[in-house]
C-alpha positions in Angstrom: 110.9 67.7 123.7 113.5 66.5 121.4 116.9 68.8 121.5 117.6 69.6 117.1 121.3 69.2 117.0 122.2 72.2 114.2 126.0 70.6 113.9 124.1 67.3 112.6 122.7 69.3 110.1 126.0 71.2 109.7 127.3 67.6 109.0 124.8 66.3 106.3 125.3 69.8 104.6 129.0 68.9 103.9 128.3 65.5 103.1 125.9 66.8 99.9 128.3 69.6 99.4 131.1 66.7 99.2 129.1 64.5 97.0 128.0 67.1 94.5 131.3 68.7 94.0 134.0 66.6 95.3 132.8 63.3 94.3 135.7 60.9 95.0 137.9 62.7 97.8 137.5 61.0 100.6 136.0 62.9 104.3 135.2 61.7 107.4 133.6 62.7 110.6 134.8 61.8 113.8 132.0 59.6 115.1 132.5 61.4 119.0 130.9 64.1 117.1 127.8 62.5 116.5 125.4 62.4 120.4 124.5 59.2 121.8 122.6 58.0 124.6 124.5 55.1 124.8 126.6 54.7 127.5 128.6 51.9 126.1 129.7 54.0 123.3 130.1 56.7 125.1 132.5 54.8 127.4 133.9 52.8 124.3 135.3 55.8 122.5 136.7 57.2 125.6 138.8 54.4 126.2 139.7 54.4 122.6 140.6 58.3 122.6 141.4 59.2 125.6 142.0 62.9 124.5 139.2 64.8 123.6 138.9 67.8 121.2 139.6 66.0 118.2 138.0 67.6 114.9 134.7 66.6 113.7 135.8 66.6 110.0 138.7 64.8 108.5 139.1 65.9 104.3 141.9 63.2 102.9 143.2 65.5 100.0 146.1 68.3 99.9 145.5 71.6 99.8 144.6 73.6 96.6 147.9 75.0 95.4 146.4 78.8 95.8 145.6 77.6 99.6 149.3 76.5 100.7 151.2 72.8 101.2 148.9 70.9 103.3 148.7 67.3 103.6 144.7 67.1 104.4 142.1 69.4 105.9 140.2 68.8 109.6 137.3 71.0 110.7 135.9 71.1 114.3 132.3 72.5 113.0 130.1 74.6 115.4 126.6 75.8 115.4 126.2 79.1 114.1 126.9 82.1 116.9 129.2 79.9 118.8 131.9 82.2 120.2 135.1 80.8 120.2 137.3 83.7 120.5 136.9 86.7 122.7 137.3 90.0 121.5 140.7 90.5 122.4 142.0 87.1 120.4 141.9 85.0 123.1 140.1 82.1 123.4 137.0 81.5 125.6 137.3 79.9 129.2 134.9 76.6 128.2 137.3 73.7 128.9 135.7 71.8 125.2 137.2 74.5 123.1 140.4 75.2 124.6 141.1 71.2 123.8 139.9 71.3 120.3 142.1 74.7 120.2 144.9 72.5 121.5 144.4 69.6 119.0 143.6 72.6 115.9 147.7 73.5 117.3 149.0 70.0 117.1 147.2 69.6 113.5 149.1 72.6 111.9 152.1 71.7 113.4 152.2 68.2 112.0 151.2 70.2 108.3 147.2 69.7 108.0 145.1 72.5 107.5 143.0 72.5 111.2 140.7 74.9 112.1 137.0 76.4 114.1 134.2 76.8 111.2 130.7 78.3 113.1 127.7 77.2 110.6 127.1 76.4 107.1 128.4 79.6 105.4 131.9 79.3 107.0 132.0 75.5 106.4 131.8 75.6 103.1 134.3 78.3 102.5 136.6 76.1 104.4 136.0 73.7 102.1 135.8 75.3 98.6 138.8 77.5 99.1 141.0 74.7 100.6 139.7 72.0 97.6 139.6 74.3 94.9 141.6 77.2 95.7 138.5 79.8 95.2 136.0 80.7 97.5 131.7 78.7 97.6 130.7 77.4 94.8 126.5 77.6 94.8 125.3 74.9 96.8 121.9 73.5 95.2 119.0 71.8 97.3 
């Protein structure tokens, strides 16, 4: 039985979102982000970037004016209905989002825009309201 990844087709969602709209602002998804079954990769990047928790989506462009000062935008996308907070505000005990919350920290402190977007819907307004200032433009397919 093959396991559908829905953050794969988070991913290919933003990349016809970027192309559509955003034609020439450059993106880029962190390739640890991306499952293989290769163990030299696997082992590769973790050598490489020996800290995990780093976003899946790096936007090269500074903030919309209405949205702030930010020097670029980086998304750690989720599957719709993840939880990542708990009711009271805190964050959940899994170990793989408390270090994407810790790199999310370091990000804003350094001036990015960094943040947790669960599915399509909250991806895009990520996006749109950061690029353009204004909340999802109409995404056609």
């Amino acid at each position: 039985m093959i396991h559908r990844n829905l953050e794969h087709d988070i991913y290919k969602q933003v990349a016809r979102h970027m192309s559509l709209y955003y034609q020439g602002t450059p993106y880029h998804f962190d390739p640890a982000g991306v499952h293989t079954t290769s163990r030299y990769y696997r082992s590769l990047y973790k050598t490489i970037n020996p800290e995990s928790g780093y976003p899946d989506l790096t936007v090269f462009q500074r903030s919309h004016p209405k949205f702030g000062d930010y020097i670029g935008l980086m998304i750690e996308i989720k599957e719709p209905g993840v939880t990542i907070k708990k009711r009271d505000g805190s964050l959940v005990a899994d170990p793989h989002i408390r270090d994407q919350a810790a790199w999310i920290q370091k990000l804003n402190a350094k001036g990015y825009f960094a943040c947790f977007a669960a599915g399509w819907p909250s991806v895009q307004e990520v996006l749109d309201t950061y690029l353009r200032g204004e909340a999802s433009i109409p995404i056609e397919f």
